[in-house]
C-alpha positions as semicolon CSV with decimal commas, in nm:
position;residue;x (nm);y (nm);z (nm)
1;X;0,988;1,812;0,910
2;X;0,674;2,003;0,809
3;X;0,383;1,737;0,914
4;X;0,200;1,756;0,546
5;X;0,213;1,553;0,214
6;X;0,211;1,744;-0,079
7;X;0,139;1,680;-0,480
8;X;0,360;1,735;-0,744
9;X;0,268;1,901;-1,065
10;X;0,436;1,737;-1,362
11;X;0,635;1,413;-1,426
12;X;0,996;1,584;-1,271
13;X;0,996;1,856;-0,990
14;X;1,030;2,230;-1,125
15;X;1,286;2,459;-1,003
16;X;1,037;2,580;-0,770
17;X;0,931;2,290;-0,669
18;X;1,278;2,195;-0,532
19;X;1,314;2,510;-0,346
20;X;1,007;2,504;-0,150
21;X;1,066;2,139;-0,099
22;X;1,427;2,170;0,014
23;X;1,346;2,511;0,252
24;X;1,028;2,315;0,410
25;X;1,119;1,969;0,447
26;X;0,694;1,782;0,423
27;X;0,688;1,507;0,573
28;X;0,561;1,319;0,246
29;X;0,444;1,334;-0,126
30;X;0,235;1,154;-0,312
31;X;0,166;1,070;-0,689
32;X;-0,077;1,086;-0,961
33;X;-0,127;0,970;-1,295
34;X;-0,003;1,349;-1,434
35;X;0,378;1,201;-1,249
36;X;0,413;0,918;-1,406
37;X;0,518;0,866;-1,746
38;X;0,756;0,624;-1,771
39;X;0,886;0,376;-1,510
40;X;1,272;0,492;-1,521
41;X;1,143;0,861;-1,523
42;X;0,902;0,782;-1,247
43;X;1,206;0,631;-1,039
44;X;1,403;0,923;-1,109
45;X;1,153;1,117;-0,937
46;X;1,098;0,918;-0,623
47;X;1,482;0,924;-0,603
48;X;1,477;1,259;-0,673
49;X;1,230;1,348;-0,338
50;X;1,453;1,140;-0,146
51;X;1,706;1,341;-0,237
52;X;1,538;1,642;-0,133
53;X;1,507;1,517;0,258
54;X;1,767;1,645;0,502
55;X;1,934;1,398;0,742
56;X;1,908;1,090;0,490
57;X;1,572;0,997;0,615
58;X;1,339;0,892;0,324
59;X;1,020;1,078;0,318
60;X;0,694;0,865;0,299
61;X;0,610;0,871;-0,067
62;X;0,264;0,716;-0,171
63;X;-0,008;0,705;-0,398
64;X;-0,344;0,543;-0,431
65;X;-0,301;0,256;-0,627
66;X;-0,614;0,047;-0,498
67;X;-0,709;-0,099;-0,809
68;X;-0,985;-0,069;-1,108
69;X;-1,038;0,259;-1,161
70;X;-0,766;0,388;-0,927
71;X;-0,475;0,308;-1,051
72;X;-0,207;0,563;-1,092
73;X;0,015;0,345;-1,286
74;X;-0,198;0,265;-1,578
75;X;0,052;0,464;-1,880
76;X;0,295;0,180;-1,748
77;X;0,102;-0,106;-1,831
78;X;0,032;-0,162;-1,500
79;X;-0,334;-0,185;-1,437
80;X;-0,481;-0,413;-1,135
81;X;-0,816;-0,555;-1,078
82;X;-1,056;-0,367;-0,844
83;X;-1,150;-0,442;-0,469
84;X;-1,469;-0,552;-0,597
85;X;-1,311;-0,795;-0,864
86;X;-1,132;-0,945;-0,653
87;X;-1,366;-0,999;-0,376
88;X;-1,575;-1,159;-0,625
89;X;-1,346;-1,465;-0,629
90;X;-1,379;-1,497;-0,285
91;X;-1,024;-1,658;-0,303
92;X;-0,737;-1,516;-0,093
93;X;-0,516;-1,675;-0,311
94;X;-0,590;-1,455;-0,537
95;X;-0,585;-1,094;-0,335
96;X;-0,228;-1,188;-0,173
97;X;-0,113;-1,202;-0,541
98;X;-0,304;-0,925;-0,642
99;X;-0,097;-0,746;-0,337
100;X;0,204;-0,890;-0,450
101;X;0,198;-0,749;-0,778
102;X;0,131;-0,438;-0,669
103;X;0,445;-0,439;-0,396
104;X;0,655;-0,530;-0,628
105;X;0,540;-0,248;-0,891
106;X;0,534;0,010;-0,614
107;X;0,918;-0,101;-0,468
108;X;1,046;-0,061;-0,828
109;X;0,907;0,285;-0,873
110;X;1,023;0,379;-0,532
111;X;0,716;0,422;-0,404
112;X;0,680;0,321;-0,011
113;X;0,303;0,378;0,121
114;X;0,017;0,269;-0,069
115;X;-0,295;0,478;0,049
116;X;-0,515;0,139;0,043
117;X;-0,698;-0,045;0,140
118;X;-1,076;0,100;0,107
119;X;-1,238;0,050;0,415
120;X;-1,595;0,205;0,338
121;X;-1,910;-0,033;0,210
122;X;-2,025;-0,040;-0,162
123;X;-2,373;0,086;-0,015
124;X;-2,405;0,396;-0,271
125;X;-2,322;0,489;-0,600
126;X;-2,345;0,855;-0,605
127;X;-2,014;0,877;-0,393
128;X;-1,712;0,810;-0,620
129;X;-1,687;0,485;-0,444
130;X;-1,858;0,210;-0,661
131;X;-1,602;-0,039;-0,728
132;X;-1,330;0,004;-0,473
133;X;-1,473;-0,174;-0,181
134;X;-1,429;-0,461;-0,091
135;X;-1,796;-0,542;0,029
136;X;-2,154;-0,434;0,133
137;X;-2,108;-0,555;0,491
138;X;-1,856;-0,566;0,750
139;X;-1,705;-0,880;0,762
140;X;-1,679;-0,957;0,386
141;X;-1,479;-0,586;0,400
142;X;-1,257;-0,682;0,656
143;X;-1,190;-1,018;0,583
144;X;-1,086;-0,936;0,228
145;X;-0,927;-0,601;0,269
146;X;-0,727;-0,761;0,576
147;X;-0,564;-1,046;0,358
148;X;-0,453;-0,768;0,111
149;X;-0,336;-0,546;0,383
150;X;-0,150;-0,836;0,590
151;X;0,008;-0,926;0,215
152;X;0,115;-0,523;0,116
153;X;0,258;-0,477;0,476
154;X;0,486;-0,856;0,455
155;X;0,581;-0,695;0,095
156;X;0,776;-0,415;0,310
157;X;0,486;-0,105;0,144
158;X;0,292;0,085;0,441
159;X;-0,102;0,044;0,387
160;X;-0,397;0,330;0,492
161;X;-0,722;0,237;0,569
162;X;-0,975;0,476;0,422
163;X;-1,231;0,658;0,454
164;X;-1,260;0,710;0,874
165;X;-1,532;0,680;0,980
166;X;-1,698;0,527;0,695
167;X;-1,866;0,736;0,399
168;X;-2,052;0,410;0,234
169;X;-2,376;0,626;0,236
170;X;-2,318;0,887;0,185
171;X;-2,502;1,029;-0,149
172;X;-2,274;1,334;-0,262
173;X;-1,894;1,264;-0,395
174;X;-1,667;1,474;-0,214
175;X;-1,458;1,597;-0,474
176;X;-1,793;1,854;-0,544
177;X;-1,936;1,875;-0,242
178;X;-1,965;1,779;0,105
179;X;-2,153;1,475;0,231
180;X;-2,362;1,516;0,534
181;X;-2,444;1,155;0,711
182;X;-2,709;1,165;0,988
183;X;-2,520;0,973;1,217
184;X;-2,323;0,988;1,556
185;X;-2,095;0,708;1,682
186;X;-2,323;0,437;1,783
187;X;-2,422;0,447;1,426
188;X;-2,053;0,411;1,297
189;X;-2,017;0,139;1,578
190;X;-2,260;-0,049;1,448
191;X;-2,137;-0,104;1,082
192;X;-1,979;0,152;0,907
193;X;-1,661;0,185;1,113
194;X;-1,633;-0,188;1,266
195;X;-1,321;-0,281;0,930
196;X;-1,169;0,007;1,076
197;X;-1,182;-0,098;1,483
198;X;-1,086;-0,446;1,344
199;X;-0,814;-0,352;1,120
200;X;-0,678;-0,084;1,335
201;X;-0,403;-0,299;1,510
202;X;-0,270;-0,377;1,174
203;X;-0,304;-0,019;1,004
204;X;0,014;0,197;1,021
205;X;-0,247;0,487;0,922
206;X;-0,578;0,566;0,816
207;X;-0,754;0,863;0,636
208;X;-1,024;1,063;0,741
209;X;-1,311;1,129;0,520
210;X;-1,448;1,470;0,408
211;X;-1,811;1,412;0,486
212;X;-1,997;1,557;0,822
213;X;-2,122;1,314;1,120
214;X;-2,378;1,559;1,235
215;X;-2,474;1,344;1,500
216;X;-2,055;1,396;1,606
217;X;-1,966;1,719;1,496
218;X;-2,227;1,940;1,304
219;X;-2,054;2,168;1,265
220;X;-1,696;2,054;1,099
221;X;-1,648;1,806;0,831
222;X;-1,464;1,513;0,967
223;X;-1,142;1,547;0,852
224;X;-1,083;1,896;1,031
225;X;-1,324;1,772;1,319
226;X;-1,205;1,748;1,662
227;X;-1,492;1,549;1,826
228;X;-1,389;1,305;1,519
229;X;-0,995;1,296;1,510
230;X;-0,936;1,347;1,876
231;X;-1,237;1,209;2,061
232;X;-1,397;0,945;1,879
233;X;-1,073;0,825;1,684
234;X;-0,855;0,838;1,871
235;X;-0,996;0,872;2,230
236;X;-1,283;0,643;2,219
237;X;-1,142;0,392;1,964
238;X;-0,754;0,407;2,087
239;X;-0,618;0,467;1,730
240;X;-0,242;0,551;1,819
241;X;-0,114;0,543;1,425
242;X;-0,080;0,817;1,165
243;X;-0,361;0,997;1,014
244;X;-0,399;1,116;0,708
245;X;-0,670;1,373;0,583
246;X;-0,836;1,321;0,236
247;X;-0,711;1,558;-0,025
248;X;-0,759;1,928;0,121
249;X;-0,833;2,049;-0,240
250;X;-1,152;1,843;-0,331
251;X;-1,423;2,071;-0,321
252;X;-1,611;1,949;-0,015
253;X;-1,355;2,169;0,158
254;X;-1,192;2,376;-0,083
255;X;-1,581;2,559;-0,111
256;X;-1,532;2,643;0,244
257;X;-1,143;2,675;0,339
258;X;-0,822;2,763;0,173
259;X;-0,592;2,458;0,161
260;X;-0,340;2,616;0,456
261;X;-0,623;2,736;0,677
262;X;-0,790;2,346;0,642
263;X;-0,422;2,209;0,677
264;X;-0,422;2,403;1,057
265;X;-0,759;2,271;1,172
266;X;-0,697;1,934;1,050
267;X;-0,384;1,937;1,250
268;X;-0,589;2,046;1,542
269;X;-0,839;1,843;1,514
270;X;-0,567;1,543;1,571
271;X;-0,466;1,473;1,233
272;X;-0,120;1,384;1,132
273;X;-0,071;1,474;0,802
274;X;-0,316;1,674;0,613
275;X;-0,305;1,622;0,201
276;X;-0,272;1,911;-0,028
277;X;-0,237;1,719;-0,387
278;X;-0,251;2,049;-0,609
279;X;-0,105;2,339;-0,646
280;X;0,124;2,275;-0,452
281;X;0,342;2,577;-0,529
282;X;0,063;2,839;-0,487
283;X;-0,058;2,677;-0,147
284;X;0,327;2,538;0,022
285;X;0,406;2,882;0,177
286;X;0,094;2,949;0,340
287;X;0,026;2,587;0,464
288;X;0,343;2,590;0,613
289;X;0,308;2,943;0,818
290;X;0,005;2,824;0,945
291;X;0,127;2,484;1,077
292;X;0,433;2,671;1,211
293;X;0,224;2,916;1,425
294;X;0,045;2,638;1,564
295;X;0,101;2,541;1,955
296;X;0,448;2,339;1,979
297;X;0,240;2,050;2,172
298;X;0,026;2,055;1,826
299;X;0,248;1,959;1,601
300;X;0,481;1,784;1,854
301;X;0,223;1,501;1,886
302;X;0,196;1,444;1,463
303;X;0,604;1,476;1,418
304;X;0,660;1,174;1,707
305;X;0,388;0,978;1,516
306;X;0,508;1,074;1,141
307;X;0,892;0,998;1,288
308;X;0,747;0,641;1,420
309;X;0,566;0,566;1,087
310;X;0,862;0,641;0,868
311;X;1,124;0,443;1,067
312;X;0,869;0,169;0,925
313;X;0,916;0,242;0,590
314;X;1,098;-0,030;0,347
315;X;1,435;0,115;0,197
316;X;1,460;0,187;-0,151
317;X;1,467;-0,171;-0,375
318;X;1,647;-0,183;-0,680
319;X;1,457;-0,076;-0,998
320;X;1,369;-0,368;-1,212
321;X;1,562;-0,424;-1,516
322;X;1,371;-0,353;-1,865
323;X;1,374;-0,754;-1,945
324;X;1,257;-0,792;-1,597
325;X;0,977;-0,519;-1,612
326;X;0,845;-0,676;-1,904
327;X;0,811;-1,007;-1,803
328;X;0,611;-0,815;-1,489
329;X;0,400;-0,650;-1,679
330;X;0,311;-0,974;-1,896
331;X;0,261;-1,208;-1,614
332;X;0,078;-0,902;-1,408
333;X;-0,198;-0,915;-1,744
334;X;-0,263;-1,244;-1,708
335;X;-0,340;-1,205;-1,381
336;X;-0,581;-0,970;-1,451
337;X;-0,714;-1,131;-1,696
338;X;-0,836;-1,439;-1,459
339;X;-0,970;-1,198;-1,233
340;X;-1,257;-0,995;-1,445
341;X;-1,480;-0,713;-1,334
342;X;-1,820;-0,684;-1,223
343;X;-2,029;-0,586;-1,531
344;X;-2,237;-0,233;-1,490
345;X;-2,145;0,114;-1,560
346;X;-1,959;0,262;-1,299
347;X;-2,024;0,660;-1,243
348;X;-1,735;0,938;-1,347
349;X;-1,548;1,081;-1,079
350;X;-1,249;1,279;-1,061
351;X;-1,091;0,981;-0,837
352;X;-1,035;0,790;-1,135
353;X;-0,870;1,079;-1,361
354;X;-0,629;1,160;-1,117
């Protein structure tokens, strides 16, 4: 098992695509909008990866379908109201259905890990963040994004809290460029990263944000830092469950490392599974050389903890019917339509294009 989760191009894997998948065995994949066109076509898929995986393990397959403007399954009919919506009715009646809803979609598609919920405070909107958290302040943002998590995780779908350490203000959105916050870990201890130290016995995994701590590491963004991963993380905080690396190919790293060489240090650094989402086919032999000529004890350490995470993952559910995804999708909208979202314009960002 090659500890990485990879992207796939189109809406069914490419002759290529199978090969390199097959030879090098990732750990994971995860989906996009550009996958899914269809639900039986999008199951097809999911089966399809699973039948890719030697030894009859299933591979984690996710996606990030938080909500609002990230949702990857909106060609389906199946849009769900953002963190912020929700929070907004301040009911938890309301989030545990939103969470069931989105189990239930997920489990039909054969999707397994839902890289969700965000963690971060609505503090800025210049960071591709406005509308996906669930608050300004810690304990609205753990008390909301808690109920959904507890509800996702009793639904049998594997949750990610994101983005470590917390990237609320930062003022650049990483998918351009890379945030710099002037902080060190008192700062993070003091707000930004409490959801996370609350939340952490209940996370299977979290993600790591591209932004640099220069008051932890100024040299390395975080998600390829070792002071970060490995001492603050994980050290300092105890985090003992997977951990995932934001998207290796958004330009606050791509403008400073190729996707394999950024795959190595993030392993280094005390990641688990770094995320290359495009590409896939031009990057896949390289990013797997490099993680193969790292130290055994290296990638020893993110295998046992990928191998742990997956025995958690929920066997494949039978599809839904067509009569049965329809009445789904009807009851899902008018859902949605009791839970409406916060008026203002809300700034482009790749994120939501995915």
């Amino acid at each position: 098992m090659l500890p990485l989760i990879v992207g796939i191009e189109g809406p069914e894997l490419s002759s290529a695509e199978q090969e390199l998948f097959a030879r090098w065995q990732p750990a994971g994949y995860i989906l996009f909008s550009r996958n899914i066109v269809d639900a039986d076509q999008t199951r097809e898929l999911t089966n399809a990866l699973r039948r890719l995986t030697a030894g009859g393990d299933s591979p984690i397959i996710a996606i990030d379908q938080e909500g609002g403007r990230v949702v990857r399954t909106a060609q389906l009919g199946v849009a769900l109201p953002s963190a912020a919506a929700l929070a907004a009715t301040r009911s938890e009646h309301a989030i545990t259905r939103a969470a069931y809803y989105t189990a239930r979609c997920l489990h039909s598609l054969g999707v397994n890990t839902d890289l969700a919920p965000v963690l971060d405070f609505a503090s800025s909107r210049a960071n591709a963040l406005s509308g996906r958290c669930w608050g300004s302040e810690s304990q609205g943002v753990l008390s909301y994004a808690g109920v959904w998590n507890r509800a996702m995780l009793r639904r049998g779908i594997l949750t990610c809290g994101k983005h470590f350490p917390g990237m609320g203000g930062a003022e650049l959105d990483p998918h351009f460029k890379l945030p710099v916050l002037h902080a060190g870990r008192e700062d993070f201890l003091r707000e930004p990263a409490v959801p996370f130290m609350a939340l952490m016995p209940e996370l299977p995994s979290l993600m790591v944000a591209h932004l640099v701590a220069d008051g932890v590491d100024a040299q390395l963004p975080a998600s390829v830092s070792a002071p970060m991963v490995s001492d603050f993380l994980r050290g300092q905080l105890g985090y003992e469950g997977v951990v995932f690396t934001d998207d290796l190919c958004m330009g606050a790293i791509s403008e400073r490392y190729a996707p394999s060489a950024a795959a190595a240090m993030a392993l280094r650094a005390g990641c688990d599974a770094p995320l290359i989402c495009h590409e896939v086919a031009e990057h896949l032999e390289a990013a797997g050389a490099a993680l193969e000529a790292l130290p055994p004890e290296v990638t020893e350490a993110a295998r046992r903890r990928l191998e742990r995470f997956r025995l958690c993952l929920s066997p494949a559910l039978p599809q839904m019917s067509f009569l049965e995804w329809r009445d789904f999708v009807a009851e899902l909208r008018e859902f949605c339509a009791e839970v409406p979202e916060p008026e203002g314009q809300v700034p482009e960002s790749p994120v939501q294009a995915y």
